[in-house]
C-alpha positions in Angstrom: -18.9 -4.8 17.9 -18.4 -6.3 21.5 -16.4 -9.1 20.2 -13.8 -7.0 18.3 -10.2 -6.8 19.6 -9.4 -3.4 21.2 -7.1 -3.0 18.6 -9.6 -2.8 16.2 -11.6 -0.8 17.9 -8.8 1.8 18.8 -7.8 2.2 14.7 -12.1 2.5 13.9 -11.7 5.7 16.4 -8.6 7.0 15.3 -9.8 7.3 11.2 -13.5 8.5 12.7 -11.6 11.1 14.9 -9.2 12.5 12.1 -11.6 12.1 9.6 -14.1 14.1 11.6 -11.5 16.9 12.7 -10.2 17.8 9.4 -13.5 17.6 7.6 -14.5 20.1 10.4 -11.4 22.5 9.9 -12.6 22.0 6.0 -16.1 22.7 6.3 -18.8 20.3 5.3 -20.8 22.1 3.6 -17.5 23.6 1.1 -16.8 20.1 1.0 -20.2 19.1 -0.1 -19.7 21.8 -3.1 -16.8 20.6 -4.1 -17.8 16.9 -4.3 -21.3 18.1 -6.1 -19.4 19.6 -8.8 -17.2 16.9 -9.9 -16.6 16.2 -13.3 -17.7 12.4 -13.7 -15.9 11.8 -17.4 -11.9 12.0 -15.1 -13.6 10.0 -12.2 -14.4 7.4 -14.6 -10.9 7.8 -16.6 -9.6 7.4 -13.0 -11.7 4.0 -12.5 -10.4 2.6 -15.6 -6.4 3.3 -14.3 -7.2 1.4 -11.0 -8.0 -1.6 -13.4 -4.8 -1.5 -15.1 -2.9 -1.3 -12.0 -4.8 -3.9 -10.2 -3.5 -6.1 -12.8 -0.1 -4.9 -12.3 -0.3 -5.7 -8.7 -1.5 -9.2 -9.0 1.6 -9.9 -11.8 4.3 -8.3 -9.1 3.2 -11.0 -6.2 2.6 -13.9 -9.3 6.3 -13.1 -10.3 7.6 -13.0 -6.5 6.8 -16.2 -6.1 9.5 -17.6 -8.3 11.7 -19.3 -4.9 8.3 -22.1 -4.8 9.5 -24.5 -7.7 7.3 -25.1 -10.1 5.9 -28.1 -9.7 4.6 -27.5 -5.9 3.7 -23.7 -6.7 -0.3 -23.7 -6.4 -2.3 -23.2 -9.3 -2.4 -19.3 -11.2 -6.3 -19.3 -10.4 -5.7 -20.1 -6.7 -3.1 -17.6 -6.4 -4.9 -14.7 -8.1 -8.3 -15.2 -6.0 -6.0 -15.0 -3.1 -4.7 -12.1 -3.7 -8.3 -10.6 -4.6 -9.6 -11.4 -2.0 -7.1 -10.4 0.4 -7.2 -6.5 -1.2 -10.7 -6.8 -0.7 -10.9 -7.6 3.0 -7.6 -5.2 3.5 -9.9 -2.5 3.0 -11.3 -3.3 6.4 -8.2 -4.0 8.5 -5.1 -1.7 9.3 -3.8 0.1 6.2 -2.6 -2.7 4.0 -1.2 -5.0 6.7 -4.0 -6.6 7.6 -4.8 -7.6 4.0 -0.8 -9.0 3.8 -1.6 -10.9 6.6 -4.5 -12.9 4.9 -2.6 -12.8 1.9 0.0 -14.6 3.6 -2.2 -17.0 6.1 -4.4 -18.3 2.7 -1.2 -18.9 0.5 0.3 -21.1 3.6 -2.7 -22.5 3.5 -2.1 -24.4 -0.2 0.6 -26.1 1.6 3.2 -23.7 0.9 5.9 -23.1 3.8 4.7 -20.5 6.0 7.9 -18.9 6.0 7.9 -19.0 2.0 4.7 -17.4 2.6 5.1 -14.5 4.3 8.3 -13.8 2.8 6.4 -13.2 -0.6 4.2 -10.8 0.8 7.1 -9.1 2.6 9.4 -8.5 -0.4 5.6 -7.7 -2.2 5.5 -4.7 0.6 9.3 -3.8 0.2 8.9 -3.4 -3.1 6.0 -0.9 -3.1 7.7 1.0 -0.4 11.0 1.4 -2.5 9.1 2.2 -5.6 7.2 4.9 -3.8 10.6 6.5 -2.8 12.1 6.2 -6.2 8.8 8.1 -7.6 9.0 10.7 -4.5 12.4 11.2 -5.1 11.8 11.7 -9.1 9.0 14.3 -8.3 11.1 16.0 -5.7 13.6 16.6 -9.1 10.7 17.8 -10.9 9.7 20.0 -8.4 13.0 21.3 -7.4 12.6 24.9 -8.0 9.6 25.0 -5.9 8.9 25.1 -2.1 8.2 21.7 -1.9 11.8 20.9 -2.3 12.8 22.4 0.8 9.9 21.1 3.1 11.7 18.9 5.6 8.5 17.0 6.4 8.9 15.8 2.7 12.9 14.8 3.0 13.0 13.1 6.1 9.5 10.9 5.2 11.4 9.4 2.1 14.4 9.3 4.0 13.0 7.2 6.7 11.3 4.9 4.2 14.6 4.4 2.0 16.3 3.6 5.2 13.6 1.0 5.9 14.2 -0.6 2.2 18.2 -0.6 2.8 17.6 -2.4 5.9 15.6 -5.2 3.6 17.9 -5.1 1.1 20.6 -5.9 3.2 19.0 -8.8 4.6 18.5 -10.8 1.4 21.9 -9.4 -0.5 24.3 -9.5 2.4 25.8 -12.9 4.1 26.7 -10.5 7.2 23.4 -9.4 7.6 20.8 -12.6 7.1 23.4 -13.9 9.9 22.9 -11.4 12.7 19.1 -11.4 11.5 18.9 -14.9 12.3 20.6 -15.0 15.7 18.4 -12.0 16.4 15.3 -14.5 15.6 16.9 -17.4 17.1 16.7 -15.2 20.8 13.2 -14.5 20.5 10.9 -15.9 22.8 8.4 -18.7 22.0 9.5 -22.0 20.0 6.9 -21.4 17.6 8.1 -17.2 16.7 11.6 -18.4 16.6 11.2 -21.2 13.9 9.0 -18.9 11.7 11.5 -15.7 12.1 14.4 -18.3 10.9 12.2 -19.5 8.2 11.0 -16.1 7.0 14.6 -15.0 7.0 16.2 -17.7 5.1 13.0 -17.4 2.4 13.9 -13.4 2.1 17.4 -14.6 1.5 16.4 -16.9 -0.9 15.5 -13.8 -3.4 19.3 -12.6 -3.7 19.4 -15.2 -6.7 16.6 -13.9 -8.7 18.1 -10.2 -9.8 16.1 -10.8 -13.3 12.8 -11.2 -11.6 12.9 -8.4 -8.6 14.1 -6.2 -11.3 11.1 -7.5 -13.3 8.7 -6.3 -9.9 10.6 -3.4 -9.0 9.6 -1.9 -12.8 6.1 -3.0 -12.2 5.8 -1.3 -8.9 7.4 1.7 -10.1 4.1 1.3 -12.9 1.9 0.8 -10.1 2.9 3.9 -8.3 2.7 6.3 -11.7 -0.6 5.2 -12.3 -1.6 6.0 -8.7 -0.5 9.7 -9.4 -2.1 10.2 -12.7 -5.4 8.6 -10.7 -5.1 11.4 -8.0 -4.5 14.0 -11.0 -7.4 12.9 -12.6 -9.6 13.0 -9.3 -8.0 16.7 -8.8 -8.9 17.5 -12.2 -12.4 16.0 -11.4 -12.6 18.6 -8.6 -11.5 21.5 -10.6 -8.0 21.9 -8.7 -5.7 23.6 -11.0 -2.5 21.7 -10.7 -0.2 20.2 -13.2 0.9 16.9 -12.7 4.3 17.8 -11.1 3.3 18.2 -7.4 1.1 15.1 -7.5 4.4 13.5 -8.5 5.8 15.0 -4.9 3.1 15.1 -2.8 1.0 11.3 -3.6 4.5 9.2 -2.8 4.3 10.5 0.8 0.9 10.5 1.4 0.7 6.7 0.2 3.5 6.3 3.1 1.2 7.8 5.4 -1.6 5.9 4.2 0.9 2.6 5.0 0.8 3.4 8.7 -1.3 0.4 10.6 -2.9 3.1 12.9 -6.5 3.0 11.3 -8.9 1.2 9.0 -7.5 0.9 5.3 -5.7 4.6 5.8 -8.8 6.2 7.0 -7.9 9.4 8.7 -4.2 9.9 8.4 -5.0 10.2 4.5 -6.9 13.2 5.2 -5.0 14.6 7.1 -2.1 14.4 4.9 -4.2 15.1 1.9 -4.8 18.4 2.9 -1.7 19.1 4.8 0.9 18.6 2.1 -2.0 20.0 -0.8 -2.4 22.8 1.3 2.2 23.3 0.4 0.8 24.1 -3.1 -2.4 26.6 -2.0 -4.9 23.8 -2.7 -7.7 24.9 -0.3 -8.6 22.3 2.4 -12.4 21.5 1.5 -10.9 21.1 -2.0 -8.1 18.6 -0.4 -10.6 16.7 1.6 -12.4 15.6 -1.0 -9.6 14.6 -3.0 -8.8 12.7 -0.4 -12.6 11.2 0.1 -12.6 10.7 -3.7 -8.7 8.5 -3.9 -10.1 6.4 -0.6 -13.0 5.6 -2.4 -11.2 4.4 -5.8 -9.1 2.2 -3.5 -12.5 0.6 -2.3 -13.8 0.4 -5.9 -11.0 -1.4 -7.1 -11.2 -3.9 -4.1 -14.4 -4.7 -5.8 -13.7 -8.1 -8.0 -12.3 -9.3 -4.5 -15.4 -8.9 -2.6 -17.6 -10.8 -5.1 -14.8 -13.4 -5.4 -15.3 -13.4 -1.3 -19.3 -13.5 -1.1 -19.5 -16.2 -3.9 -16.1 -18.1 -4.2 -16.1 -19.9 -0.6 -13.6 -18.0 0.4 -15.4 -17.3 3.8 -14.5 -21.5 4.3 -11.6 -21.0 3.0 -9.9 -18.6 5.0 -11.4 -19.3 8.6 
């Protein structure tokens, strides 16, 4: 542990610091009951979603990079062990950005422009976010006679995200836009940050042309983020929290957000927290909450799986060092 960056070490305290506080405010041992009577037929029917929307994910960042022609894009088995094996080690770096980084470094890596690179798994990640706010915003319809429409915590976190997807979108549809983006990378210092921000901004712009195929993503995102809900539903159900599907629909959009925040290890801590904060809108108890949110870490981690053996027996330690 002495050679890990501070940074690294700050985010390992942060999730065992939140973790620890709100399993305190939820009780262990009322935690403990509520894990030891789960029902393991939904775990399992939550196990077999993940699968599917593994898959899913792998097809959105296949189809995203259409803008690599294809006779230099890298082979279909090269790509999908990258992208494997970077959810895999994501799950012990910050949120998902530290697995978007490797995902990024081994793609440049089969001699593909780094800025080509990077802008895959960018437009991957602003994809996800906007399909998260489409879903939030759908369940905030569904839920609209209920107190969850009128939380403000709820209004201004998809706010703030669809702000952060206009600002994207903008930069690949509009001329105006990609132009002050690039003299903003064009005044940053170092030689080396300034050609890869031009580069990475002219490979988001390149997107603008392919409508069919980020329509094509967007869909499978919006899939990916459904069957994320109907998992936490399932794990609920597991638990014996009586909820319909509806809140989930509200309340797992924003606490994926949450869990997107590079401030501990693979959402560690802040997914608790918001686990039992925004369950707790809808009278879920907090021991009940917590283990939810135990249980939906955990079937992240489970469907990293493939990635790891893909990691501990494909080379990919050579690979990506």
């Amino acid at each position: 542990m002495k050679n890990w960056p501070v940074s690294r070490i700050v985010r390992l305290l942060v999730a065992v610091l939140l973790t620890g506080f709100v399993l305190y405010r939820a009780h262990p041992s009322a935690v403990l009951r509520a894990g030891a009577r789960a029902d393991l037929g939904w775990i399992g029917a939550a196990i077999l979603l993940v699968v599917v929307d593994r898959a899913l994910m792998a097809y959105r960042w296949l189809v995203l990079l259409c803008p690599i022609d294809a006779d230099r894009r890298p082979p279909f088995r090269d790509v999908m062990r990258i992208f494997f094996v970077s959810t895999f080690l994501g799950t012990f770096l910050p949120a998902s950005v530290g697995g978007d980084a490797v995902r990024a470094f081994a793609l440049a890596r089969l001699r593909v422009a780094a800025g080509v690179a990077v802008a895959s798994v960018l437009m991957d990640r602003v994809m996800g976010v906007l399909s998260i706010v489409l879903v939030g915003a759908a369940g905030l319809v569904l839920a609209r006679n209920s107190d969850l429409a009128s939380t403000r915590a709820i209004a201004v976190s998809l706010g703030v995200a669809s702000a952060a997807c206009v600002v994207a979108a903008l930069v690949v549809f509009s001329d105006t836009v990609a132009g002050l983006a690039t003299k903003v990378a064009l005044r940053l210092p170092f030689a080396a940050v300034r050609k890869m921000a031009a580069e990475l901004t002219e490979a988001t712009r390149a997107y603008a042309s392919y409508h069919g195929e980020l329509a094509n993503v967007l869909a499978g995102s919006v899939a990916v983020q459904v069957l994320r809900i109907v998992q936490a539903y399932c794990l609920g159900r597991a638990l014996g929290i009586d909820l319909s599907v509806v809140p989930y629909f509200t309340l797992i959009p924003l606490i994926l957000l949450v869990m997107l925040l590079p401030v501990s290890i693979n959402g560690v801590g802040p997914a608790q927290v918001a686990f039992v904060w925004f369950f707790g809108r809808v009278g879920v108890g907090q021991a009940e909450a917590f283990a939810l949110s135990v249980l939906f870490v955990a079937l992240g981690v489970v469907g990293n799986l493939p990635g790891g053996l893909l990691y501990a027996f494909g080379g990919d330690r050579q690979r990506l060092n």
